[in-house]
N, C-alpha and C positions, 0 to 999 in steps of 0.2 A: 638545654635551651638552644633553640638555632640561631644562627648569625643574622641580625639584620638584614645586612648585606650581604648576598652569595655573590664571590669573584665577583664585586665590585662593581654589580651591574643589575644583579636582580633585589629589590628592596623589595621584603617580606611586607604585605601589606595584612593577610588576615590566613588564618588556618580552616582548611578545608575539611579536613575529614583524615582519618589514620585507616590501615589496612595493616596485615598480616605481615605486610612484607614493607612497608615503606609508609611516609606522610607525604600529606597533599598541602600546598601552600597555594595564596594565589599574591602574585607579588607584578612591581611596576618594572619595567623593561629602562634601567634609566639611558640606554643607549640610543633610544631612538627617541624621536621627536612627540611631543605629549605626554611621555612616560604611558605606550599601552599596557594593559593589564596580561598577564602569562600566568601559565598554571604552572607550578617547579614540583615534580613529583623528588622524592628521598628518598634513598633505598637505604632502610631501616629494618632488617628483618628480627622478628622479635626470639631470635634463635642463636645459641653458641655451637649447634648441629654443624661440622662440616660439610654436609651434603645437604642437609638446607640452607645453608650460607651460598653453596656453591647452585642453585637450584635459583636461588632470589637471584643471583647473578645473572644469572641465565636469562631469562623471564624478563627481566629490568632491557637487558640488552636488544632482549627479541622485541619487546614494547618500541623503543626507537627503531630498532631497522625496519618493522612495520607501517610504522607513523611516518618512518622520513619517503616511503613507497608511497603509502595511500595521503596521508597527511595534504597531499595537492588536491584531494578533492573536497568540492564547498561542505560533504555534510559528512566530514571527516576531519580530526583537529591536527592541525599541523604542528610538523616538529621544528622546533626553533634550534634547541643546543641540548646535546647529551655530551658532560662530562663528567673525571673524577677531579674532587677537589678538600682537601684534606683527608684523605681514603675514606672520601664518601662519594657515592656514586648522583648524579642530577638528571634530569631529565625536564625541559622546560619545552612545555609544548600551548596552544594555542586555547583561549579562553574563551568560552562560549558563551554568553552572554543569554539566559534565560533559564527556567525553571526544567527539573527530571519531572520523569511521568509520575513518581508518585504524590507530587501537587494534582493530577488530572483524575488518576484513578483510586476514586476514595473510597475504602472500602463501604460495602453498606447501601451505594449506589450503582447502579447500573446503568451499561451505552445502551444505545439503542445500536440495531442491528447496522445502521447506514455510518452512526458514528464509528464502530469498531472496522466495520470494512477500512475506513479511510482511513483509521488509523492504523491497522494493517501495511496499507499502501506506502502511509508514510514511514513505518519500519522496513517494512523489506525493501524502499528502496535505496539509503544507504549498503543496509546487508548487501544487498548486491553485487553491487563496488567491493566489499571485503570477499564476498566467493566469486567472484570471477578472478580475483589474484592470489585463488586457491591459500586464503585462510579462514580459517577457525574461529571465531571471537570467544566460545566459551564461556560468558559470562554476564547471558543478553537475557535483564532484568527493568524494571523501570526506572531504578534510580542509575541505569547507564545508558538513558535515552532521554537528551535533552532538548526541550522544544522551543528553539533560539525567539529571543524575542523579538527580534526585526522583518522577521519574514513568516514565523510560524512552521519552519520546517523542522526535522525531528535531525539531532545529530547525536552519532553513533560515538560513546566514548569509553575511556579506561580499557584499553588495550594489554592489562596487563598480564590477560591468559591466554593471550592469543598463541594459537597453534597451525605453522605452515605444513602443507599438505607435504609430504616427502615423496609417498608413493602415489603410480599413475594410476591405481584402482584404490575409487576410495572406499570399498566395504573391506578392505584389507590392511588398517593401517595400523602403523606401530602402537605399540602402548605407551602409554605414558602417564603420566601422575593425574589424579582427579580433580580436576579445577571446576570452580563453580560456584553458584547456590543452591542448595536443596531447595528444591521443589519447583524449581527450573529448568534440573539438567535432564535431561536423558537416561537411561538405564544403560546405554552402551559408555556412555558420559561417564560418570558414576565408577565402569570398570576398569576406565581409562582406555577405551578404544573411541575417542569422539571424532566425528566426521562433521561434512557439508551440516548434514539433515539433523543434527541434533541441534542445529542452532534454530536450525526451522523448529522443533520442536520447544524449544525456547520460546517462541515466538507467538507459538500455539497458545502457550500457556497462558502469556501474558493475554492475548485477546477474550481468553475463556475469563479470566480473572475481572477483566473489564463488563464482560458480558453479566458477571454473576455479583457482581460487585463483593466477592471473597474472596479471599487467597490462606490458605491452599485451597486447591479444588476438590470439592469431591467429586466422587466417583457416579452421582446421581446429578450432575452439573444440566446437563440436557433437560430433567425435568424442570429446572428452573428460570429456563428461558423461554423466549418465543420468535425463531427466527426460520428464515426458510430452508426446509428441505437442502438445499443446491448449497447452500453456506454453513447449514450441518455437514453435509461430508466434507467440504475442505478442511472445517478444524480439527473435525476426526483422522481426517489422512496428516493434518501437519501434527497431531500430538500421536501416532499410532506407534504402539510401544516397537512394533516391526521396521524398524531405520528402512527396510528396503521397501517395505508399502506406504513409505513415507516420502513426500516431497525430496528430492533430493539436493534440491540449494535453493536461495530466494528466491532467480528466475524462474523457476516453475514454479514456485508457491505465488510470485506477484502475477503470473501468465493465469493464473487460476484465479486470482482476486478480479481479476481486471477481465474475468469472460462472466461475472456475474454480471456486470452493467451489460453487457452486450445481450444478455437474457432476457435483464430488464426492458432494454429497446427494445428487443424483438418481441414481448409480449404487448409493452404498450402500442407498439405496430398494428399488432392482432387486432387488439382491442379497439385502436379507431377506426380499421376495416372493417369489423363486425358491424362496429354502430354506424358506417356510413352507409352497409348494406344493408340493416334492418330500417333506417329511414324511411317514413313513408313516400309515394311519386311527390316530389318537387312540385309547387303550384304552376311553372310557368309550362309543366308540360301540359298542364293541361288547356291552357291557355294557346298554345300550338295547335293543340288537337282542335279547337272549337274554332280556330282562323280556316286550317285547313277545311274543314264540313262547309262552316261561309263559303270559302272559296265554292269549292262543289255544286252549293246550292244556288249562287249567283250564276255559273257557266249553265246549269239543268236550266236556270227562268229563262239565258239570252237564247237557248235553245230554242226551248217553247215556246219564246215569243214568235222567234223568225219563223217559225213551220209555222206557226197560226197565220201571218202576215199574208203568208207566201202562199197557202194553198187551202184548197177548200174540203173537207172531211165532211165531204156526203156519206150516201150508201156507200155500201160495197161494189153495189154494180154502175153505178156512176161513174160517168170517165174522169179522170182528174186530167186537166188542160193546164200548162203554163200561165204564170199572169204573162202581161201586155209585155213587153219587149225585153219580155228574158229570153238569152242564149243559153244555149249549153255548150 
């Protein structure tokens, strides 16, 4: 049973959820003003293994030095305090306030193609923020994408496979232990070679999962939708079991979300050029046209009057004479 009170400052308010390696609390901050609410992870690993004790260590530790990097951005949960206290290890980091993706995506139900793009948009663009500081998240499912309820934006949580890039090439990186969920991860995942792109492939999954309203997917997933062309091969290239013909981190996987609108514009472009040149002539040209002929036909009568005025249209052999006191 855990202490009420951790170090005399965090009051256990309700239990979160247990994992592999540790429990989740979510408990009141009694040092600051209002008592806010913080999440206190526990490293509890359910193991007397020396080298899994020392592996939960590891991971626990990498979880804070990650969070205390990124943790300063809004749709990333900030670290407050990692320490040891009765040789237990704590981690107390920032409480997000709203519902994981799988309150959104219920199986059975499907998005439509406009709703998964934008929820795309809205994953990969925390991801981002975590690959541009060259990490790994590892473990990118819907129940660790929460959709904060003040603003409606998606934040990126549980940090606790995250994997920092060592090497400058990343189709070459070290091995390492298999973190994950099946039917999430990647095949290079899976051997413990995970890169950039295998989060993208994550990411895939979840979109297709949305689109199909199943999980897992199968393999005939495509016959079950109906979306365009240009947005089948993005999901194709972010789930393509080939890492290298595969997105290689969010920014190009969201640079590819975000040229489907630009598509969209440029075809409904098309389409109201066409119909403003299939249009039939405008009324008031023609209205132009029949002023102008007026015109015409008014200057032809002041003609015809003055020559009839003016002169006399005898014969041919008849001389024609000036009237009365014209010059030339």
């Amino acid at each position: 049973m855990i202490t009420q009170v951790i170090k005399n400052r965090y009051e256990i308010v309700n239990f979160l959820g247990k994992g592999g390696f540790g429990e989740t609390y979510l408990a009141k901050d009694l040092d600051f003003p209002n008592h806010p609410l913080r999440v206190v992870k526990i490293l509890r690993p359910q193991t007397n293994d020396p080298q899994l004790l020392q592996l939960a260590r590891d991971l626990f530790k990498r979880e804070a030095e990650v969070l205390s990097k990124l943790g300063k951005h809004n749709l990333i949960p900030e670290l407050f305090a990692y320490f040891e206290d009765n040789n237990e290890f704590f981690l107390v980091q920032e409480w997000i306030d709203g519902d994981d993706l799988t309150k959104e995506i219920d199986h059975g139900q499907k998005f439509s193609e406009q709703e998964v793009i934008m929820l795309l948009k809205d994953i990969l663009t925390p991801l981002e923020i975590v690959h541009q500081n060259k990490v790994i998240h590892r473990d990118l499912k819907p129940s660790n994408l929460i959709r904060r309820r003040h603003d409606g934006k998606i934040c990126l949580i549980d940090f606790g496979g995250v994997k920092q890039i060592l090497t400058t090439q990343q189709n070459s990186p070290q091995k390492t232990i298999a973190i994950g969920t099946p039917g999430y991860f990647s095949m290079e995942q899976s051997q413990g070679f995970p890169v950039l792109a295998s989060d993208i492939y994550s990411v895939g999954i979840i979109a297709i999962e949305a689109l199909t309203g199943q999980f897992p997917i199968s393999n005939d997933w495509e016959k079950q939708v109906k979306i365009s062309s240009n947005f089948l091969n993005i999901l194709n290239k972010m789930i393509n079991p080939d890492l290298n013909l595969r997105y290689s981190c969010a920014t190009e996987a969201l640079t590819a979300i975000n040229s489907l609108n630009n598509i969209s514009n440029l075809s409904k472009i098309n389409t109201r050029i066409i119909t403003i040149l299939s249009k039939p002539p405008i009324n008031w040209l023609w209205k132009v046209s029949i002023g102008f002929v007026a015109i015409a036909v008014f200057i032809f009568v002041l003609s015809v009057k003055f020559e009839l005025k003016g002169f006399n249209f005898n014969s041919p052999d008849q001389k024609q004479t000036p009237p009365p006191n014209w010059t030339w």
